[in-house]
N, C-alpha and C positions, 0 to 999 in steps of 0.2 A: 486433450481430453474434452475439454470447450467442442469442438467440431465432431468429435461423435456424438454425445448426447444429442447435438443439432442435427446429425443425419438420423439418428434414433427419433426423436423429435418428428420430422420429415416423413420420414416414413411412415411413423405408426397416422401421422397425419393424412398423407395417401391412404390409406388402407380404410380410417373413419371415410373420409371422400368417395371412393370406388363403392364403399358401402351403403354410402349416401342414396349414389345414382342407381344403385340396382334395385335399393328401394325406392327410387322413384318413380321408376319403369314396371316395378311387379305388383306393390300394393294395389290393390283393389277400388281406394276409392280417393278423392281428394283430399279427405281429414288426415286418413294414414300416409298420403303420399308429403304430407306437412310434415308428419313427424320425421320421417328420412330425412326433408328435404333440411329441416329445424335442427334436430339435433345431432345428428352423422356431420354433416356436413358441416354445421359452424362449428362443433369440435374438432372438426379435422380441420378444417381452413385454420381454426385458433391454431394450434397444434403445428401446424404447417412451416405457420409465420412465427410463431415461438422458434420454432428450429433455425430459420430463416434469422430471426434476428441474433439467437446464439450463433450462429457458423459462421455470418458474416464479420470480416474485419473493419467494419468501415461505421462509424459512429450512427451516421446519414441511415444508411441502409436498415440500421436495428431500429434508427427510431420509427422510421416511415413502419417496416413491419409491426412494432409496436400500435401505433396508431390506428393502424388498419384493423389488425385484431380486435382494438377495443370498438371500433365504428361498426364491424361483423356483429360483435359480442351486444354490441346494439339492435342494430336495425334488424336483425335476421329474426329473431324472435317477436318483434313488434311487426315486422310485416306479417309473419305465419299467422300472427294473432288475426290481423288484419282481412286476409285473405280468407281466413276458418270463420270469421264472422259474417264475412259479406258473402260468402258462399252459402253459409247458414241460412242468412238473411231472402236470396233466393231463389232458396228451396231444393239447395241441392241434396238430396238422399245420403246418409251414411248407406255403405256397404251394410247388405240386408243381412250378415252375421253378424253388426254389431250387436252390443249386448246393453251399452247402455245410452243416450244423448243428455246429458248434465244442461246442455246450454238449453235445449227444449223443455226441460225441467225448470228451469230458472225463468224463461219468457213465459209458461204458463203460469206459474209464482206470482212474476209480476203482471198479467194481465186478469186473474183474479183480484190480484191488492187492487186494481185500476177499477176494477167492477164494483169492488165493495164502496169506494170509497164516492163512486156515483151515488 
């Protein structure tokens, strides 16, 4: 019963992945290609290695999976951050149908507060 949840697991892991990539390849601009690449993808990879360490018989092998997913469940979203900022930073364009930019909203914020306080 253990090893079908872990193929179940597996799979729907594949499927967030393959969903990933195709958002990676269609979205329009770099911010939304973060979002595929951000949240499809380290849900499926978590997902993956979840299954990966349910199906396997071997102590070694569920921890290593384990481990991994939490280093994903790290890194993946602090580089996205990373990479949306310093793209921000310069001056790459959101796709012209977005509707709104928060972080340009928040650096004019704070370069008013810089002004006043001259």
């Amino acid at each position: 019963m253990i090893d079908i949840i872990g193929y179940i697991l597996i799979t729907i892991g594949i499927i967030f992945d393959i969903c990933g990539c195709i958002g990676l390849v269609r979205f329009p601009d770099v911010y939304n290609r973060l979002q595929a690449a951000t949240k499809c993808v380290t849900l499926g990879t978590v997902l993956l290695l979840a299954g990966v360490a349910l199906g396997s018989h071997s102590g070694a092998i569920a921890s290593k999976a384990i481990v991994c997913a939490v280093f994903i469940l790290i890194t993946s979203p602090t580089a996205a951050h990373a990479i949306a900022k310093g793209a921000h930073s310069a001056g790459v364009q959101l796709w012209s149908k977005s509707v709104v930019d928060k972080y340009q909203e928040e650096v004019d914020r704070h370069n008013e507060w810089l002004k006043d306080k001259e």
